[in-house]
C-alpha positions as CSV (number, residue, x, y, z in Angstrom):
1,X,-121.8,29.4,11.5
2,X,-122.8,28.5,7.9
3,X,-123.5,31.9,7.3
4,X,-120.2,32.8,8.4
5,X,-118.2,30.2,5.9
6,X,-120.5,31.4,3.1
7,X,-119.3,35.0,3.8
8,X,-115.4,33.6,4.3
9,X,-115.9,31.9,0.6
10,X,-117.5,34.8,-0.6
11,X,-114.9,37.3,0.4
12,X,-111.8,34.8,-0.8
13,X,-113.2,34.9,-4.4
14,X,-112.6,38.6,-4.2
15,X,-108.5,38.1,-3.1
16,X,-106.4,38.8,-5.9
17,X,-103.8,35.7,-5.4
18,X,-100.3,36.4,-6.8
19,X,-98.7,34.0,-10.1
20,X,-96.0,31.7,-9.7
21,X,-93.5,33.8,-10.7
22,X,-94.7,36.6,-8.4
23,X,-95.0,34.3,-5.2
24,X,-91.2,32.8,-6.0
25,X,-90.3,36.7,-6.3
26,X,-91.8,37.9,-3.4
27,X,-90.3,34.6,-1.6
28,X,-86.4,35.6,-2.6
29,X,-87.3,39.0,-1.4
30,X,-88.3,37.9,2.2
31,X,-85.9,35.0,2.8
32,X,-83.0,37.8,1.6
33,X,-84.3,40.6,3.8
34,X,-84.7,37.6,6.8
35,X,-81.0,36.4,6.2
36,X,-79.5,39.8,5.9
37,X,-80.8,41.4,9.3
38,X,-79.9,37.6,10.8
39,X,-76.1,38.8,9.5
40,X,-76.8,42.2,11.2
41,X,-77.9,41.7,14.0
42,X,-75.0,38.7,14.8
43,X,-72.6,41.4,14.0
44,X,-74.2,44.1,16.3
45,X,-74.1,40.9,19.2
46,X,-70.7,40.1,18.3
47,X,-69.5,44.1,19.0
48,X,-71.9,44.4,21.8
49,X,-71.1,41.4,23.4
50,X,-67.0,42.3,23.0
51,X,-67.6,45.7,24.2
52,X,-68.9,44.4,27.3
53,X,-65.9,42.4,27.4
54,X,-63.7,45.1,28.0
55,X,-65.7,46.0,31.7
């Protein structure tokens, strides 16, 4: 087990963590992306849901 968490710590000195800037970058970038297929995939319900309608 010690072994183990010496190796974890080990291996997460090697990580190359992103700046601020870069982590409040990559953050627009996801929450965008997440918001935009939320807005397509409501429209593609919405024409689904009123072709469906029709039968």
């Amino acid at each position: 087990m010690f072994k183990f968490l010496k190796d974890v710590s080990r291996e997460m000195k090697k990580v190359s963590w992103p700046t601020g800037k870069e982590l409040r970058s990559y953050t627009v970038i996801v929450l965008s992306t997440v918001i935009l297929m939320a807005i397509f995939f409501f429209i593609v319900d919405l024409g689904i849901s009123s072709f469906l309608e029709l039968f």
